[in-house]
VMD Tcl script that draws the C-alpha trace (Angstrom):
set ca {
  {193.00 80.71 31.13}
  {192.56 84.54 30.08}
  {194.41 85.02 26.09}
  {196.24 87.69 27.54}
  {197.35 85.59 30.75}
  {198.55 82.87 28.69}
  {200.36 85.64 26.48}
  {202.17 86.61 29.26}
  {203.11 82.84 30.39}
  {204.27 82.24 26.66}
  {206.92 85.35 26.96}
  {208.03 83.61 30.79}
  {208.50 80.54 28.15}
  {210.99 82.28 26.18}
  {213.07 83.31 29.51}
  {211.64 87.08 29.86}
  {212.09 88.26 33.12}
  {210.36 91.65 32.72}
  {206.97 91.96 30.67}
  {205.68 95.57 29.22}
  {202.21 95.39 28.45}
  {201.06 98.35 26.20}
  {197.66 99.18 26.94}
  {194.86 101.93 25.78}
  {191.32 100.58 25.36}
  {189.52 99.41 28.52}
  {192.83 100.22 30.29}
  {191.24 99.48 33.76}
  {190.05 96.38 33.29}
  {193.18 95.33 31.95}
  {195.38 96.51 34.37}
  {192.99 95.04 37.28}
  {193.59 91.76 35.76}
  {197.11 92.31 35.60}
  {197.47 93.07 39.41}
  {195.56 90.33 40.37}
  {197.63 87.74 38.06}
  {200.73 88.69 39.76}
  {200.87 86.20 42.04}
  {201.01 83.60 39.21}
  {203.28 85.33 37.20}
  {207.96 84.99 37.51}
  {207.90 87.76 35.30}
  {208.22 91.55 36.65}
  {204.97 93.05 34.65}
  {204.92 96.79 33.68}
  {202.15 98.81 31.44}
  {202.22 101.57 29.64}
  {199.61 103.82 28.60}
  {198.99 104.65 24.75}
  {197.02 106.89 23.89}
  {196.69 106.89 20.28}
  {195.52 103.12 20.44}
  {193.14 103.72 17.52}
  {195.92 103.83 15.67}
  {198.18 100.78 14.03}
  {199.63 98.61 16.05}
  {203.41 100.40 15.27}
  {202.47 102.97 17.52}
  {201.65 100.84 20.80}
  {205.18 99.28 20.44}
  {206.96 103.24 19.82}
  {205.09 104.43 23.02}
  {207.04 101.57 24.63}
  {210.15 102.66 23.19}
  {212.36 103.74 26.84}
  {210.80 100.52 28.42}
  {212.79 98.44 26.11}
  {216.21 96.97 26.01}
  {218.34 97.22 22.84}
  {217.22 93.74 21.72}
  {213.41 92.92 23.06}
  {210.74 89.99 22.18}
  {207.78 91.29 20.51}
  {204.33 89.08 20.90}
  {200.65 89.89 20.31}
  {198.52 89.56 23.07}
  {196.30 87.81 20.93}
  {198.33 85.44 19.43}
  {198.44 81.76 21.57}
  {201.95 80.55 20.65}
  {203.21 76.69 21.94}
  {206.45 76.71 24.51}
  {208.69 75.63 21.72}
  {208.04 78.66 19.88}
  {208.65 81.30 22.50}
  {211.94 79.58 23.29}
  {212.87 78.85 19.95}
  {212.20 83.10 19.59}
  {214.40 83.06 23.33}
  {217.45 81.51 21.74}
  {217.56 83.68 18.52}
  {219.82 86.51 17.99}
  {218.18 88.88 15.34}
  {220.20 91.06 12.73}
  {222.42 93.60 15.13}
  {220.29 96.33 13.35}
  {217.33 94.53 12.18}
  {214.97 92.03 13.31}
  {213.55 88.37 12.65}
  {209.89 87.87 12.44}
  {209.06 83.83 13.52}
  {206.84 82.45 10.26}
  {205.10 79.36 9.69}
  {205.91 77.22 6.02}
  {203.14 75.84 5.95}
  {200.68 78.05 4.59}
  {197.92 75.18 3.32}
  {197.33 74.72 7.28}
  {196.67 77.97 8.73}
  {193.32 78.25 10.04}
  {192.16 81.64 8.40}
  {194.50 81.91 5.31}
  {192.36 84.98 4.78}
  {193.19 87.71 7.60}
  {196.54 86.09 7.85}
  {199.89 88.72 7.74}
  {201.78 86.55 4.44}
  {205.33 86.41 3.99}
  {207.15 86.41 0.70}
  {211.04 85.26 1.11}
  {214.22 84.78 -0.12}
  {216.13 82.40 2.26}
  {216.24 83.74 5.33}
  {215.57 87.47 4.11}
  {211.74 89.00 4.19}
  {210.79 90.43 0.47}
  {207.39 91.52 1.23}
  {205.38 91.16 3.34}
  {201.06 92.30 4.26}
  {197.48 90.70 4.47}
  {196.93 91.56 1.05}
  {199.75 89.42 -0.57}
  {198.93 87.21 -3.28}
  {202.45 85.30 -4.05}
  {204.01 84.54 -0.40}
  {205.85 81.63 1.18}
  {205.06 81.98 4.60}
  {202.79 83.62 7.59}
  {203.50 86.12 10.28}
  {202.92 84.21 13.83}
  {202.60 87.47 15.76}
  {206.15 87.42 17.23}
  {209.02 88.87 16.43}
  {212.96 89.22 18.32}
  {213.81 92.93 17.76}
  {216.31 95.34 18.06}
  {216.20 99.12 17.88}
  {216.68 98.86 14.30}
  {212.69 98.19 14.49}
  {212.05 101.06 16.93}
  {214.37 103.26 13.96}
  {212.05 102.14 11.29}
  {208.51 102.60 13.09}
  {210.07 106.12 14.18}
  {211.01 107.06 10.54}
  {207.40 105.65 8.89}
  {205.59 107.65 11.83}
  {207.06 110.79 11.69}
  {206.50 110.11 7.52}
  {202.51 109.67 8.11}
  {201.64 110.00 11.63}
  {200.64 106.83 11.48}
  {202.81 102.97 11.77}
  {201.77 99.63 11.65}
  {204.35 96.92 12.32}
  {204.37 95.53 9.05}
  {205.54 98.90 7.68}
  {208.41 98.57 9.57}
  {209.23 95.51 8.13}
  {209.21 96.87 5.14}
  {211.27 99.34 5.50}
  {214.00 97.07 7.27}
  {213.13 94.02 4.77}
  {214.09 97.27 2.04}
  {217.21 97.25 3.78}
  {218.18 94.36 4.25}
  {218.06 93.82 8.09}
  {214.91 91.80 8.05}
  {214.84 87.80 8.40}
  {212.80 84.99 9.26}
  {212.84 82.21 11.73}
  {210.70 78.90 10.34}
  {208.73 77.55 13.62}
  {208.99 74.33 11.82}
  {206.19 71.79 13.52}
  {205.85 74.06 16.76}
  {202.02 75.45 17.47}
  {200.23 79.85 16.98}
  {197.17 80.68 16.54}
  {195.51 84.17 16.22}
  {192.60 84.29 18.21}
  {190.16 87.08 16.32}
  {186.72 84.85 17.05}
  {185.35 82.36 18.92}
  {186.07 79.74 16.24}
  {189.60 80.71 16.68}
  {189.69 80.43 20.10}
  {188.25 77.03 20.00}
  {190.49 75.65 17.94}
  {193.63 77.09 19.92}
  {191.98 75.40 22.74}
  {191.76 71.81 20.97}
  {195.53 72.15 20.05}
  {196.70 73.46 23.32}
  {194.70 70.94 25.04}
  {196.41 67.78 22.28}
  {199.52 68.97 23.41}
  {199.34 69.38 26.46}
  {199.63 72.95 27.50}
}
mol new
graphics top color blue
foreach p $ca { graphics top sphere $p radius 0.5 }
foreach p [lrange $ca 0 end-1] q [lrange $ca 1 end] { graphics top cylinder $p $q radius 0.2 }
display resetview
């Protein structure tokens, strides 16, 4: 199955009924694919066009801003996430200005500690987090259960630099204190950059069953 096919069976996991796919480069080919997956999809999908996709990720999720309901389940397209996870991320209610960014504990098992997002935290609250960190607690899985409290922050660093990745809005909301963290506990992500990554997504999803 297609990364981004699964991706969009993960967020029917979590009980989304409508799907917003930002896309930018090789537009066509993904939106072909998305028309013909429709059949095999519950989910109502959408796209969106953005066309500043060479910039940080921040940006794709602003352009999707009036698609969005006040509180909305961000996932990477290229992030594989188990069904327990999205539904876990389903059930949550985040901050009622904030958001909550699902992390994995256990940091001695992630497959490529080194392009990993880390996590530093205090309880349930995010410190710090980036790819760079060198004291951190836990890892970014790729999804998070926002509210416009992200779209606020995103807004605020954009307008600052012309420029917004996600993690700077976590910042700025982690600054505030409207930032937390849901531990996945035993459930199953991977970021798929490589083939290697891929592969071993593949071996997991396949030991599980899914």
């Amino acid at each position: 199955m297609p990364v981004l096919k699964r991706a969009l069976r993960q967020l029917e996991m979590a009980g989304c009924e409508r799907i917003v796919v930002v896309v930018g480069h090789r537009r066509e080919e993904i939106e072909a694919a998305l028309q013909l997956w429709k059949p095999d999809l519950r989910a109502r999908i959408e796209t969106v066009f953005n066309p500043e996709h060479r910039l940080k990720n921040g940006v794709s999720l602003l352009v999707a801003r009036e698609r969005l309901e006040r509180r909305f389940l961000l996932a990477m397209a290229d992030h594989v996430v188990g069904g327990e996870v999205m539904r876990l991320a389903g059930a949550h209610v985040p901050p009622p200005t904030g958001a909550t960014l699902l992390v994995d504990r256990r940091v001695d098992r992630v497959f490529d500690i080194d392009d990993a997002t880390k996590v530093r935290t205090a309880g349930d609250r995010i410190l710090r987090i980036g790819k760079e960190l060198e004291e951190f607690d836990a890892i970014d899985t790729g999804v998070f259960v926002g509210t416009t409290g992200l779209l606020d922050a995103l807004g605020e660093v954009y307008a600052e630099g012309g420029d917004a990745s996600l993690s700077e809005g976590v910042q700025r909301l982690a600054a505030a204190g409207a930032m937390t963290v849901l531990d996945i506990g035993d459930g199953f992500w991977q970021d798929v950059d490589d083939a290697a990554m891929l592969a071993q997504a593949e071996r997991e999803l396949a030991r599980r069953g899914e």
